[in-house]
N, C-alpha and C positions, 0 to 999 in steps of 0.2 A: 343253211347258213343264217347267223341269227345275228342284227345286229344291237348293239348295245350302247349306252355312256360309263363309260367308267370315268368318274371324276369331268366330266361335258367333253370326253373325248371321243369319238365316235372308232368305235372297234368293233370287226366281225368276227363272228365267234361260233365253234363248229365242236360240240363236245362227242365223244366216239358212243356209239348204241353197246347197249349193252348193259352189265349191273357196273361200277366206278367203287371207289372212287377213282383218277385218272391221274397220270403227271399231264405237265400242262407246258406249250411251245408260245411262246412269246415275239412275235413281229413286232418293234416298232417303227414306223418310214413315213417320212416322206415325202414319197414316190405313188401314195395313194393305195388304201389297205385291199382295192378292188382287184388289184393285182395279184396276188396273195391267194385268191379262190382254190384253187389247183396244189398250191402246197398246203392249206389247211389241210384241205380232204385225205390229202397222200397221210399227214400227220395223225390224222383223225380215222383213219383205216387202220392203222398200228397201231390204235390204244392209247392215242395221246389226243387230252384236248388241245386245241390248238385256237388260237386268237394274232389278228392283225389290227394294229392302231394306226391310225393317222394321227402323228406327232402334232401339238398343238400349234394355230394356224395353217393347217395343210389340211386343203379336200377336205371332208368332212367334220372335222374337228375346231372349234372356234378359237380367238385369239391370234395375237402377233406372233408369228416364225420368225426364232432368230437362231440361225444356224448353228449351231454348237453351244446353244447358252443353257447355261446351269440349270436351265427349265427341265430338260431332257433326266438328266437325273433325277430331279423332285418328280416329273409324271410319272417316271419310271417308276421307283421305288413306289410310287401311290396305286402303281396296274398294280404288281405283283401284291400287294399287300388286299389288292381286291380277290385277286384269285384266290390265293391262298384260305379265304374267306370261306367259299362255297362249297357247296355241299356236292360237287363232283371233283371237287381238287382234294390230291392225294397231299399237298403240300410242296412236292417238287416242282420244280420249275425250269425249263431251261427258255435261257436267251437267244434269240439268235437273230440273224442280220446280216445283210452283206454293204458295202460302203458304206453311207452317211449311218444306214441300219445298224453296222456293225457297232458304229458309237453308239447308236443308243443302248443295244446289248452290252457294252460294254461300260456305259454310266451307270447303270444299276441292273448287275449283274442277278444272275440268278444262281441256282446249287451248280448251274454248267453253262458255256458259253460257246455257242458256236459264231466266231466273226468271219468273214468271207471279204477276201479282197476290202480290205478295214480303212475307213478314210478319218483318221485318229482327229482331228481339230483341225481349228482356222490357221494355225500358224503351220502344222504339219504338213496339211495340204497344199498351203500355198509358196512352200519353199523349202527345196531339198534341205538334210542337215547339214551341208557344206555350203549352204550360204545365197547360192542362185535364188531367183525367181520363179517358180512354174506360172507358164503363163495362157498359153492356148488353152488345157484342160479348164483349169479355173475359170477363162473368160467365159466359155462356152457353158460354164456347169451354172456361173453365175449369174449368165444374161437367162438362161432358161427356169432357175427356180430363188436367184437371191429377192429376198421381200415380194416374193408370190404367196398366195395362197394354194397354188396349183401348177403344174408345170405350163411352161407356156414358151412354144416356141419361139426362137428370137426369129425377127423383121429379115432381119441378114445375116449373116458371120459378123462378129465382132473384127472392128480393123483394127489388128493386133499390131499396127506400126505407129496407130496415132498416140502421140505422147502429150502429157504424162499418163502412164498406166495409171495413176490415182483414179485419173479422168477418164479410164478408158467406156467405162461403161456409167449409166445414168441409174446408180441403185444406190439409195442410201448404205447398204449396208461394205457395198465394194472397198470403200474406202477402209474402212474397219477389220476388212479383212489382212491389209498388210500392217498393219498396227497390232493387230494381236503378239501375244507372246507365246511360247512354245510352251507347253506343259508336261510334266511328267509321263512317262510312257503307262496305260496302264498297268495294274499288278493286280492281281486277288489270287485267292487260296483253290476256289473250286476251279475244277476241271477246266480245260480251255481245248476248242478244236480252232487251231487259226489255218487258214485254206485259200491258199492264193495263184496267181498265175506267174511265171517267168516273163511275161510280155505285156503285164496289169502295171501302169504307173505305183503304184501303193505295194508294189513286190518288196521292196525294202522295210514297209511299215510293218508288212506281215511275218517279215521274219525277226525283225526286232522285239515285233510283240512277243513271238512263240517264246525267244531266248532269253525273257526278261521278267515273261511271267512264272510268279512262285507255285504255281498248284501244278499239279498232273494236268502235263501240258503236249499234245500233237499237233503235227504241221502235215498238210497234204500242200505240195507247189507242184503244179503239174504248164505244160506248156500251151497256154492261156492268156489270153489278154483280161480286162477288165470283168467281161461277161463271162469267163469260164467256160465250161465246158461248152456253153454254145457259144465262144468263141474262139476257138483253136486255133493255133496261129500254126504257119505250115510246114513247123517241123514235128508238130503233135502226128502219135502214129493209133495203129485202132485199138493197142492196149492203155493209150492215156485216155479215151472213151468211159471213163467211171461214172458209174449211177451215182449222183450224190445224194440224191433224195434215200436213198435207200442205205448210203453209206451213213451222212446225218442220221438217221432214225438208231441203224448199228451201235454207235459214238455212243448215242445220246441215252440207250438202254446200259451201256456199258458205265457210262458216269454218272447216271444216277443208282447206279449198283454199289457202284463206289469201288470197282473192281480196277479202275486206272490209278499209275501210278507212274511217279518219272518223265522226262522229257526223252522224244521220240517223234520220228516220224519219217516221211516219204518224199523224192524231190524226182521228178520224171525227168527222165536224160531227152530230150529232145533230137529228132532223130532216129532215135533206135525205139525199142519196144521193152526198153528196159526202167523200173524206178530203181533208187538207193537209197541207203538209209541219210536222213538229215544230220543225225548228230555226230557222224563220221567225218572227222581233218583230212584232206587230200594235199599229197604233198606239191610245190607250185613250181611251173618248169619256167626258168628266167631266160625270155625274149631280149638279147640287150642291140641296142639301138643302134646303128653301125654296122653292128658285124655281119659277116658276111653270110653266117648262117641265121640270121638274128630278122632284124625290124632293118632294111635300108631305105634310106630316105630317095624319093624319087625326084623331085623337084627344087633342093635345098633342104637349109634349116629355117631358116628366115622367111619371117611374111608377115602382111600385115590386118589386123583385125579390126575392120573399119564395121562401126556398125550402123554405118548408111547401108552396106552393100552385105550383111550377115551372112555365116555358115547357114545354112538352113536345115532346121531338125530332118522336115518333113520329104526331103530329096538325097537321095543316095549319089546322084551324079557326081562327078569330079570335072572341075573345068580343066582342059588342057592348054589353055593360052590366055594371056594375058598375067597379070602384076599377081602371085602367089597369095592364094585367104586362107593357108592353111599349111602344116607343115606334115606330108605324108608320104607315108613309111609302109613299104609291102616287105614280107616273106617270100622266099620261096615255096617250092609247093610241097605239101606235106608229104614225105616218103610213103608215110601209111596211115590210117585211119587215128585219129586222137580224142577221148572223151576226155571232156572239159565239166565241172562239178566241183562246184564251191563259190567264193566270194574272188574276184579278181580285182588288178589296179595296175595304174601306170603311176611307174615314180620319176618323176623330172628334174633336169634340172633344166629351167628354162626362166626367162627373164622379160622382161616387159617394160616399157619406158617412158609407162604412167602408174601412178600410185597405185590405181586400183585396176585389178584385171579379173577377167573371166578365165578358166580354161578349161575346154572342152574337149573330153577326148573320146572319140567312137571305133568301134570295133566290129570290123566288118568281116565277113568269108565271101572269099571268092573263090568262084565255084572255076574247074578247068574250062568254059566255055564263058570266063568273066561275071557273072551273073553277080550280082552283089547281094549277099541278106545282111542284117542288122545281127551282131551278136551283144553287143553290149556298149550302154554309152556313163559316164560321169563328167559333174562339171566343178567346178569349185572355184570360190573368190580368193585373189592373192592381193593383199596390201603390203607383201614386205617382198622381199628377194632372198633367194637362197630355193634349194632339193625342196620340193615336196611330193606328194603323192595324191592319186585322185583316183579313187574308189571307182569301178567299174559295178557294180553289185553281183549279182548273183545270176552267173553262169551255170548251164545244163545243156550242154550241146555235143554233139556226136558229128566232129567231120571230117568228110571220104577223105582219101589218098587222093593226094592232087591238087586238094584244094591250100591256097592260097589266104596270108592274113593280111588287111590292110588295116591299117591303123591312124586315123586324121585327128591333132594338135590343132586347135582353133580358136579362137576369144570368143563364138558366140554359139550358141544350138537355139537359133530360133526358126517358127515361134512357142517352140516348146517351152523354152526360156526367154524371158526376158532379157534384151540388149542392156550390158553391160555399157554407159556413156562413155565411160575413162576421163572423166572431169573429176572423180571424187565426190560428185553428187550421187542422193539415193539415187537406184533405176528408179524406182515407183513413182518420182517427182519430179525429175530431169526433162529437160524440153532441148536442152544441148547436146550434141552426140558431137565426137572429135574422135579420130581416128590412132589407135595405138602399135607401135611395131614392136615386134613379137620375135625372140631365136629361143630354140631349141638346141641345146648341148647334147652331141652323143654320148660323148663321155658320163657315163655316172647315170644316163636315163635309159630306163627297161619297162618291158612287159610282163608282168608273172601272172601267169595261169596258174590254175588248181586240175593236177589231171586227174583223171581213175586207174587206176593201176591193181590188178588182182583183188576188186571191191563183189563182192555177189550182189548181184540183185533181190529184188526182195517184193512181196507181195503188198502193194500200199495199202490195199484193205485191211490185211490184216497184222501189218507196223501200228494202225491208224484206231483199232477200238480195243489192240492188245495191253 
């Protein structure tokens, strides 16, 4: 491993033995390029040079880090244009990166882009497109690397109740981070591999990128938290086990061949041992609210969403006594086994008796001995009254006969999300909190699933470099 400056940015750099010239794999992070040793080599065993940067001011590399700032694209474009240069470069190039990385691969792109669980910008990250706050992830991501040079763990857990969140943390940059503006999704011509988890915060950003971007574009979504494949969450079974490194390398011989074409890809049914094709509609089976084969409510409609006393993301429990924080609704139990695959939502009609309101809705399976797992949550701001609807995202789940749906209606999901005050003030500024009450109409409010129904399965490796 050699290391280098391209442009005083310090980059390691591992070109493959043998006669060249080479295509060339592109790291930019970070998260510090030391890390990176292991997937060089892997890169650099199959015929690709391969290089890792540390983005300027981070670890190695000198200058101020400012997290998403137009610098990332300028250094960008100034590595490749160094590669391109030598006398072991074939001229091709691929990007690649996973979260913040994934930006940088995708600020300036190469002839192919691999982005992995993709944390698109300052405004993307730090609040759904329906308006909420994210606010746990972010505190914790920005007390450990905002205006560092280096990661650096925080003193404590950030106390995600002290307000105002402006204030929560002591980094110049915090503040600037709810102030940003949302930016275009990106878009280019070459190639794209975008590669996410059903259980990774950023599962929405990855599939928006897939379906938005113009080149010959694949999606692998397997059942995955942030970290992928070493982090499976516990309905992953031993066929969503994929080599990525070796499937990466696959992709990446394929798109510099120029052999892809089309949008395509693979989404693992969680649960079973099964993937399915991504670009396949599933038709949605309608849960309505009430009814007796449907969503019944167990404790009323009415409650009330104080957020002194919050729904809390991080706890599955349900209180059974005391004043209603929430309005929730179980199923019976399912006659027979049901795959679920696609985009889900709850359309409401429900009301509130302050200007501005939160609603959060979660989606839970209960298992026939009670057990509760997570299948899906969304949240969304209401400033007016009347039906609307709130996006669940992207479902892949497989559940037994027997099992049971609970569905909880709430004004808050913290500290996932930031508390909604219900004064009309920003959250991000507010130091007042005042409690809002809350009803839910059966009438006209449902559940709609996306089921699978006579869909084949399909080999995601090779949906993924076909």
């Amino acid at each position: 491993m050699t290391t280098v400056r391209i442009h005083g940015l310090a980059t390691g750099l591992l070109v493959p033995a043998g006669r060249g010239p080479h295509p060339a794999v592109v790291v930019r992070t970070p998260y510090g390029r030391e890390a990176h040793h292991a997937e060089l080599r892997g890169w650099a065993a199959r015929g690709f040079a391969a290089l890792a940067q540390d983005v300027r001011g981070r670890y190695g590399s000198p200058g101020c880090w400012r997290p998403y700032g137009e610098h990332e694209a300028e250094d960008g474009a100034a590595t490749l244009r160094w590669v391109r240069d030598q006398p072991w470069s074939d001229g091709r190039i691929v990007t690649a990166g996973a979260s913040y990385a994934a930006h940088c691969a995708l600020a300036a792109p190469g002839d192919a882009v691999i982005a992995a669980v993709p944390a698109l910008g300052l405004a993307e990250t730090a609040r759904e497109t329906t308006g909420p706050e994210r606010l746990a992830s972010r505190a914790g991501w920005w007390a450990a690397h905002g205006d560092r040079s280096a990661a650096h763990p925080a003193p404590g857990a950030p106390e995600l109740d002290r307000l105002p969140v402006a204030r929560l943390l002591d980094r110049p940059s915090w503040p600037a981070l709810w102030a940003a503006a949302r930016r275009p999704l990106p878009t280019g011509r070459v190639p794209l591999l975008a590669v996410g988890g059903s259980r990774d915060p950023f599962a929405g950003d990855t599939l928006r990128l897939w379906r938005h971007w113009r080149g010959p574009a694949r999606l692998l979504l397997g059942p995955w938290g942030h970290g992928l494949t070493a982090e499976p969450a516990p309905e992953a079974r031993p066929a969503h086990g994929i080599d990525l490194g070796e499937l990466y390398v696959a992709w990446a011989r394929a798109a510099l061949d120029g052999t892809l074409a089309g949008r395509t890809g693979a989404i693992a049914l969680g649960g079973s041992d099964h993937w399915y094709g991504a670009h396949e509609r599933r038709p949605a089976a309608r849960w309505e609210f009430g009814a007796r084969t449907g969503l019944r409510p167990l404790r009323g409609t009415g409650f009330l969403a104080d957020p002194g006393r919050p729904v809390r993301s991080d706890d599955l429990a349900v209180p059974d006594r005391g004043a209603p924080d929430r309005c929730l609704l179980v199923s019976p139990p399912l006659p027979r086994p049901l795959d679920l695959l696609g985009p889900a939502e709850a359309r409401l009609d429900a009301v509130a008796d302050t200007a501005s309101a939160d609603w959060a809705v979660r989606l839970v399976a209960l298992d026939p001995a009670g057990r509760a797992q997570p299948l899906a949550t969304g949240i969304v701001r209401r400033a007016r009254p009347g039906p609307f609807t709130v996006p669940l995202g992207q479902l892949a789940r497989r559940l037994d006969a027997g099992t049971r749906l609970r569905l909880e209606v709430a004004g808050h999901h913290f500290p996932a999300h930031a508390r909604n005050p219900h004064t009309g003030e920003d959250p991000v500024t507010a130091v007042r909190l005042t409690a809002s009450r809350r009803l839910v109409r059966m009438a006209g409010s449902a559940l709609l699933l996306p089921v699978v129904r006579g869909a084949r399965p399909i080999d995601p490796v090779q949906e993924t470099i076909r």
